[in-house]
KOLPASE-863834 format. One record per residue (C-alpha): residue number from 1; residue in one letter; x, y, z. Coordinates in steps of 0.5 Angstrom, whole numbers, plus 500, padded with zeros to 3 digits. Layout:
BEGIN
- seq,type,X,Y,Z
- NUM,A,X,Y,Z
...
//
This chain:
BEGIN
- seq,type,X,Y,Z
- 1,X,851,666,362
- 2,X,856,659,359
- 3,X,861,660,363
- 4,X,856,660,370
- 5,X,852,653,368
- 6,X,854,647,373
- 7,X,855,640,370
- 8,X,849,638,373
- 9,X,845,644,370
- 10,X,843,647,363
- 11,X,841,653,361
- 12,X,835,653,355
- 13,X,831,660,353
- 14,X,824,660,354
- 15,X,819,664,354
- 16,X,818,672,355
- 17,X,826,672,353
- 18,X,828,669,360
- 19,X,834,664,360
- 20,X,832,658,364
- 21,X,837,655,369
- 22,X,835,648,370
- 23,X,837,642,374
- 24,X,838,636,369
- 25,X,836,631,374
- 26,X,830,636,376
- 27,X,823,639,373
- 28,X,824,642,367
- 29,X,820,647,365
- 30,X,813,645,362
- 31,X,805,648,359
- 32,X,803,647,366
- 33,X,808,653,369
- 34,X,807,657,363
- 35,X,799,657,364
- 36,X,799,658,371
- 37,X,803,664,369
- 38,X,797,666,364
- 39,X,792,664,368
- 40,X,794,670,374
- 41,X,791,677,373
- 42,X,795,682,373
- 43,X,796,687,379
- 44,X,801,692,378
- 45,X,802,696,383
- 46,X,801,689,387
- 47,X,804,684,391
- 48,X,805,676,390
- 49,X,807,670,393
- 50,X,809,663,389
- 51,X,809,656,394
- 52,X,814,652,392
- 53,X,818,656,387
- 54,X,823,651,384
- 55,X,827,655,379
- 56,X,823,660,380
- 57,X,821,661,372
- 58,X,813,662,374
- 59,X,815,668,378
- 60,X,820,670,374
- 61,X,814,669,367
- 62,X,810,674,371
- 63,X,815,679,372
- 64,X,816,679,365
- 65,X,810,682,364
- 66,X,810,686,369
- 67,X,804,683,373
- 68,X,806,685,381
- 69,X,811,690,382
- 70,X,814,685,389
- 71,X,814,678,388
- 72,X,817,673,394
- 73,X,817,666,391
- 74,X,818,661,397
- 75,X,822,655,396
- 76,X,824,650,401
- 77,X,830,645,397
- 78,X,836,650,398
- 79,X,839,648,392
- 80,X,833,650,389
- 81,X,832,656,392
- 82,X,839,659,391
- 83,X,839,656,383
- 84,X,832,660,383
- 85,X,836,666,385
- 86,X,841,666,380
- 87,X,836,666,376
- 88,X,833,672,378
- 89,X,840,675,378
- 90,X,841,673,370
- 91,X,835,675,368
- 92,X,836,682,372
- 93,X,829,681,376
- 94,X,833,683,384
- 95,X,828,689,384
- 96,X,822,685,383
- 97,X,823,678,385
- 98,X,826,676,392
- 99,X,827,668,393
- 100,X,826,666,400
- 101,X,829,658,402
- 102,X,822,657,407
- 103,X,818,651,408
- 104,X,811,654,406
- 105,X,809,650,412
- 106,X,812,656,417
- 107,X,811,662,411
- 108,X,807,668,415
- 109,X,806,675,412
- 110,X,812,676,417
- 111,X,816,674,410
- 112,X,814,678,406
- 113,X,812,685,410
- 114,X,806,684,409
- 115,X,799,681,407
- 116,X,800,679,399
- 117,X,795,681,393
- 118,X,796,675,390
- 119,X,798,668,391
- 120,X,800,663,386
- 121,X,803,656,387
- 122,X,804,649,382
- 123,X,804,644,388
- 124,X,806,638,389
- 125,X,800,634,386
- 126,X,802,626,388
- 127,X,801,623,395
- 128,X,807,620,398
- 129,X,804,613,396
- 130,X,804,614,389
- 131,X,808,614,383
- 132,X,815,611,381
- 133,X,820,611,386
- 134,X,826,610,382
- 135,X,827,618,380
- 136,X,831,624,383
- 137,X,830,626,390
- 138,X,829,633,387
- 139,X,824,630,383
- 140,X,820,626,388
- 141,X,820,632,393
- 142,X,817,637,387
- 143,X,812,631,385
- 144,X,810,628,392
- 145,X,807,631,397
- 146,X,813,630,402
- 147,X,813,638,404
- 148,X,807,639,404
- 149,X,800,637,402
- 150,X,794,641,398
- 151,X,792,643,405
- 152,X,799,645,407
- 153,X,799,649,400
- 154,X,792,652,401
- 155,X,792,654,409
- 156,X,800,658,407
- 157,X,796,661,401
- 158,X,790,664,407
- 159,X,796,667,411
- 160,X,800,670,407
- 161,X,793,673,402
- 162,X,790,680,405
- 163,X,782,679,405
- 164,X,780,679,397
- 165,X,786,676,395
- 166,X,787,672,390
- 167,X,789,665,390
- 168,X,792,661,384
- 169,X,794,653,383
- 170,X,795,649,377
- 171,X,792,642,379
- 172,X,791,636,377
- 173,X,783,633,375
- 174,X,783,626,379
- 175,X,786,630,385
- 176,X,780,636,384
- 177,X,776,634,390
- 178,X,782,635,394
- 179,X,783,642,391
- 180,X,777,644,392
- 181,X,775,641,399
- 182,X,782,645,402
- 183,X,781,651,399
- 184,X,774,651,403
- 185,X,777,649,409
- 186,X,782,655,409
- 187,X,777,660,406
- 188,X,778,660,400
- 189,X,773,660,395
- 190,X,773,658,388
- 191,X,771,663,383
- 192,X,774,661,377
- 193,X,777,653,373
- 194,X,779,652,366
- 195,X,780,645,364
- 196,X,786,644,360
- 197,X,786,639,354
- 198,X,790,636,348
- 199,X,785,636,344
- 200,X,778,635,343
- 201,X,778,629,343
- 202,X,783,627,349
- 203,X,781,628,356
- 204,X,783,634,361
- 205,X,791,633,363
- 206,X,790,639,368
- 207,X,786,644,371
- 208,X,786,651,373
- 209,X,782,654,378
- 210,X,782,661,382
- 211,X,780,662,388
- 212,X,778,669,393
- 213,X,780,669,400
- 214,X,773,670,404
- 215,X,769,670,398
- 216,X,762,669,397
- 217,X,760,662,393
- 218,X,760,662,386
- 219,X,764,659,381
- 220,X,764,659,374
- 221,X,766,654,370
- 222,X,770,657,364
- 223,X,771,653,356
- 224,X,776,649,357
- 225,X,782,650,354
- 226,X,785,646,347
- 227,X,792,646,347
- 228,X,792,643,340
- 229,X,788,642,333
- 230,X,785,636,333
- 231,X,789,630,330
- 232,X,795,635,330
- 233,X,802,638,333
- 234,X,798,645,331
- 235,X,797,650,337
- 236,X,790,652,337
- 237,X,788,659,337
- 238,X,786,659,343
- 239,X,793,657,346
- 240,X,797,661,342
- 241,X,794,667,344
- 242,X,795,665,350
- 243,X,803,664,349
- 244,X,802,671,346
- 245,X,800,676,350
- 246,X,801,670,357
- 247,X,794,672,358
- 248,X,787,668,359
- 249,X,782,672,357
- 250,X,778,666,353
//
């Protein structure tokens, strides 16, 4: 794969034996990606969306473990979309993940043949007034709220979704009122969250929440999830079955 690396790109090995191509002055790969991941119930003969694929690795995770026979991961940069495509290639997953270079603002089951199992999305979770401007514009575009708010994110996750499908979002705590609010407004209802946390001794850095398209209300709340031994680098045990059998059963 060397020999296909950009200047502007490296490649590092990640999880589930998946050589990652990834922008340097991009996101990189990081815990809330591979959660998301974990935390997206497994539909075998299913199909999937992503909303805002980045590189693609979330989908790419899923397809490692088999969870969805289809996955259509939208992606509006094209630069993006097409690197996530070569990711798609390198690590020999054409047959199950298509990349498709869309605003998720204008996504339809259109898209993807037809309503979708399962949808899962890590937005963009910054308003456009907030946080340094002095970074990329691949950066700030996947940071902000500059294609799309939580709103735009939650009512293209109700189109693509067939009643009873599942919606998953990785988030962040002090914006939780805002997940929340958008996915009841476009018929999301809340099932299940997890709160994630460094230690015991730290507060949540994300949250994780799942929701059911035209579900009865009803949430549980779920024991947050420690990445880390207090006081030390260690990986807990709950984390690290986790990042063993990319599973949330905790």
């Amino acid at each position: 794969m060397a020999d296909n690396i950009r200047e502007d790109e490296r490649a590092d090995y990640v999880n589930e034996k998946i050589t990652l191509i990834q922008k340097k002055d991009g996101l990189t790969f990081g815990t809330d990606a591979f959660l998301l991941a974990a935390y997206t119930d497994a539909k075998r003969q299913g199909t999937a969306a992503e909303l805002g694929a980045g590189t693609g690795i979330i989908s790419l995770l899923c397809a490692a473990r088999d969870k969805f026979a289809k996955i259509y991961a939208f992606e509006i940069q094209e630069d993006f979309a097409s690197l996530a495509a070569r990711n798609v290639r390198e690590n020999n997953f054409d047959g199950k993940v298509e990349v498709i270079c869309k605003d998720v603002r204008e996504c339809s089951p259109k898209d993807t043949g037809k309503e979708v199992d399962a949808v899962f999305a890590n937005p963009p979770y910054m308003k456009t007034d907030s946080g340094k401007r002095n970074e990329s514009d691949r950066k700030y575009i996947a940071r902000h709220e500059v294609c799309g708010d939580i709103g735009d994110f939650c009512r293209a996750a109700y189109k693509l979704l067939r009643h009873g499908g599942k919606f998953y979002c990785v988030w962040r705590p002090d914006r939780l009122t805002d997940l929340i609010c958008a996915m009841r407004d476009n018929r999301l209802e809340p099932k299940k969250m997890t709160f994630v946390l460094a230690d015991a001794d730290s507060e949540p850095s994300m949250v994780l929440v799942s929701a059911i398209k035209g579900g009865a209300s009803g949430m549980k709340v779920s024991a947050p999830l420690l990445l880390y031994k207090n006081g030390t680098r260690e990986m807990s045990d709950a984390a690290q079955k986790i990042y063993d059998t990319m599973s949330f059963d905790i």
